[in-house]
C-alpha positions in Angstrom: 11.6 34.5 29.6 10.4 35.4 25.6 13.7 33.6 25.0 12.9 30.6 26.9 8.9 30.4 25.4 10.8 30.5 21.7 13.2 28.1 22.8 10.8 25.7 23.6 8.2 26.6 20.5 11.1 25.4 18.2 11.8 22.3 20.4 7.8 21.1 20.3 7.5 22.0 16.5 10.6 19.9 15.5 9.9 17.0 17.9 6.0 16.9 16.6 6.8 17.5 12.7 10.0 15.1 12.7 7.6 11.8 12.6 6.1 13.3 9.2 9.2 14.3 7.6 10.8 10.9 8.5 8.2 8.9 6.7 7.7 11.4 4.3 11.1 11.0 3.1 11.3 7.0 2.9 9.8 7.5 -0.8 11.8 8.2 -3.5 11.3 9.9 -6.4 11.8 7.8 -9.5 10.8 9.0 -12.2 8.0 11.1 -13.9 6.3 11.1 -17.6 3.2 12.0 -19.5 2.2 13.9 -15.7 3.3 10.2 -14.0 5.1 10.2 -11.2 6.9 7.4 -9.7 7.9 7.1 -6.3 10.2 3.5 -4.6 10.7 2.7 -0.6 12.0 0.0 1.0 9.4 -2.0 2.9 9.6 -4.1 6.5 8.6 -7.2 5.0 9.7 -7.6 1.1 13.1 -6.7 0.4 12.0 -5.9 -3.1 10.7 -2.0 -3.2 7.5 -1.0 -3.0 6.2 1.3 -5.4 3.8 4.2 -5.4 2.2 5.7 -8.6 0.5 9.7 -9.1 -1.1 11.0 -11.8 -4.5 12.4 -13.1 -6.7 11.4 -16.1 -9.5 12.2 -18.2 -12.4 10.0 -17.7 -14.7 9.0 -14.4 -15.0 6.2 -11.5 -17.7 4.1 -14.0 -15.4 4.0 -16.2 -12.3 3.1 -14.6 -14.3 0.8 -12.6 -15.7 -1.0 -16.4 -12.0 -1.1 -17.2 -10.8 -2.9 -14.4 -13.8 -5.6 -14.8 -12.8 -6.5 -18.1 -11.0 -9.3 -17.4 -9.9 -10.3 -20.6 -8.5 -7.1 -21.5 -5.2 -7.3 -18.3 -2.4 -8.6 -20.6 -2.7 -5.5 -22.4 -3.2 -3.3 -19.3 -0.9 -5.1 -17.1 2.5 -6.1 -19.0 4.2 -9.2 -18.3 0.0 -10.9 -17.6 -0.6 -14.0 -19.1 -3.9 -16.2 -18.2 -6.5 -14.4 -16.3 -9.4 -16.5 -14.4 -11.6 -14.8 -12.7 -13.5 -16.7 -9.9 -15.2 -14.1 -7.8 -16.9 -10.8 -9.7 -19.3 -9.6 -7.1 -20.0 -5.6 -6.5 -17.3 -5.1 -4.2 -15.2 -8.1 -4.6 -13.3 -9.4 -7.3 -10.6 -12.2 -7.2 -8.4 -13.2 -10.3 -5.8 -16.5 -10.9 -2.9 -14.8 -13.2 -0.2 -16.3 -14.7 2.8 -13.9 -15.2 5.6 -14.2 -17.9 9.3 -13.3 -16.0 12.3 -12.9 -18.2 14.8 -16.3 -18.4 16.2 -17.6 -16.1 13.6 -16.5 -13.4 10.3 -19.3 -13.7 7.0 -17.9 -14.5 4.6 -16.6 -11.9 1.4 -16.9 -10.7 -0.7 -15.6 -8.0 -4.3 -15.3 -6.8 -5.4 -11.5 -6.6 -8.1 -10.3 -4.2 -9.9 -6.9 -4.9 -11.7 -5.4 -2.1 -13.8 -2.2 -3.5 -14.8 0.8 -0.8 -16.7 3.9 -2.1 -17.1 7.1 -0.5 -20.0 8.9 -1.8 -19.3 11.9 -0.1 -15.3 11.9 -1.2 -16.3 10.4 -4.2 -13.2 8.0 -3.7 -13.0 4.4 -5.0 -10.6 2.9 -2.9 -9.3 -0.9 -4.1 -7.3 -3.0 -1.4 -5.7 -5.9 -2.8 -4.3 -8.8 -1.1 -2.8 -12.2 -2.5 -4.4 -15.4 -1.2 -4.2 -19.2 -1.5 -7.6 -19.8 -2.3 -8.2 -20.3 -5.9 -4.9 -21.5 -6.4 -3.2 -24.1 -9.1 -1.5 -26.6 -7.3 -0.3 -28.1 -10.7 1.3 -25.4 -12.3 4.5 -25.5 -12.2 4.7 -21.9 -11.9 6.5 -20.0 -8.6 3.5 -18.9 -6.5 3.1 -15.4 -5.2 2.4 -15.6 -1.8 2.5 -12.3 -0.2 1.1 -8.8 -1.7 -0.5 -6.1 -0.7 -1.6 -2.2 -2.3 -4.3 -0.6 -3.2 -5.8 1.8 -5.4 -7.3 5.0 -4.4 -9.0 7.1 -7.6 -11.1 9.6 -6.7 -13.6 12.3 -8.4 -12.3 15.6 -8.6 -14.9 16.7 -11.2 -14.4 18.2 -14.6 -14.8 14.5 -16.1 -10.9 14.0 -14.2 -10.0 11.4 -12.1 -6.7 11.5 -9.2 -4.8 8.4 -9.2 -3.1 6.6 -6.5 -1.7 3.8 -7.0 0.9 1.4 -4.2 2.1 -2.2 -4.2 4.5 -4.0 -3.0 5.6 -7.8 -3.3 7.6 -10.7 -2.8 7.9 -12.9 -6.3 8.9 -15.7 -3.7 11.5 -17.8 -5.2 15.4 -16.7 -5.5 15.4 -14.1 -7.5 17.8 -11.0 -6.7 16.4 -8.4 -5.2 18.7 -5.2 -6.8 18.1 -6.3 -10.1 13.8 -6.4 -9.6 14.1 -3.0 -7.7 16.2 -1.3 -10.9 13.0 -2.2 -12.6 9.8 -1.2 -10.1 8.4 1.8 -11.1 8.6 0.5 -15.4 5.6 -1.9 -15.8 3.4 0.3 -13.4 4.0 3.8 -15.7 3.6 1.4 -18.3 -0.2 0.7 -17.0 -0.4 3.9 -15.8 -0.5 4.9 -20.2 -2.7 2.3 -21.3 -5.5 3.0 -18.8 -5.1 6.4 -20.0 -6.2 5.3 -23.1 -8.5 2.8 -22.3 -10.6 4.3 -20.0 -11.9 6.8 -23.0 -12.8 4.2 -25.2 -16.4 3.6 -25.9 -17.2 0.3 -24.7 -16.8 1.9 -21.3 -18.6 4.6 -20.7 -22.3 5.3 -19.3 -21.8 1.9 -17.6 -23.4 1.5 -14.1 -22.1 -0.5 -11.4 -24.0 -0.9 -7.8 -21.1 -0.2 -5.7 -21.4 3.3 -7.4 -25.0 3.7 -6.8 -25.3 3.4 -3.0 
């Protein structure tokens, strides 16, 4: 009878913890510098890879938060960016038009980016959703439009002037553009930003700001 109860303990722990180990393994590790970690996995609606970025910095959610409102500043932060318009900067909304620079022969791309900002005062977690959209969009471009994207970013307090990053996306570019040779290069533009905002979040011009979002 002992036999029989250990049996079946071993049985209900591996039927119960197999869902978690399954998606826990559908992320890859990539890659990891400067304390970045890089993970890929294949997604049900993009056959280009989404990506998922880990790390912690030096600096706090005002801060990050001033960083990612400077507009002006994303062709620095965000390789590749071209022409930012932003149409929408409200508390917890922003929405951006960008242009995007993609190596010959692939055409240029643009999308329109919508930032949905959540704060937890208790959790001291920013969360960022972001979406792609048709509104806002240049007909006229001439550029491939980004249709479909979705991630988010999830920074959060952990005191000690520190901030823990998370950061997934995935898209589709839209157009024909081969799929193995995007996904060799996933994870480079994101460690990429991943080092600048290091850097930029500690400069002066964005510190002690206040934002409302923050301020319940």
């Amino acid at each position: 009878m002992k036999l029989f109860y250990k049996l079946l303990l071993i049985i209900y722990g591996f039927v119960f913890a197999y869902p978690l180990s399954s998606q826990e393994s559908d992320w890859v590790f990539r890659k990891e510098t400067e304390g970045i970690k890089a993970y890929t996995q294949k997604h049900d609606w993009s056959k280009f890879d989404e990506y998922r970025i880990e790390t912690t910095i030096d600096g706090n959610l005002s801060a990050i938060l001033a960083v990612f409102k400077d507009f002006d500043i994303y062709p620095v932060l965000f390789d590749g960016f071209d022409e930012i318009i932003n149409h929408v900067n409200e508390p917890d909304r922003y929405v951006n038009y960008i242009t995007i620079n993609t190596p010959f022969p692939a055409r240029n791309r643009d999308g329109v980016y919508v930032n949905e900002l959540k704060y937890n005062q208790d959790q001291k977690l920013l969360h960022i959703d972001i979406t792609c959209s048709d509104e806002y969009y240049n007909n006229d471009s001439g550029y491939v439009q980004i249709k479909n994207c979705n991630g988010f970013w999830d920074i959060k307090d952990i005191g000690g002037n520190k901030l823990k990053i998370v950061h997934q996306f995935v898209m589709d570019p839209g157009g024909n553009v081969p799929a193995f040779i995007i996904n060799m290069q996933t994870v480079k533009n994101p460690l990429k930003t991943m080092k600048t905002l290091k850097k930029l979040i500690l400069e002066p011009k964005y510190q002690n700001r206040e934002f409302e979002i923050l301020n319940p």
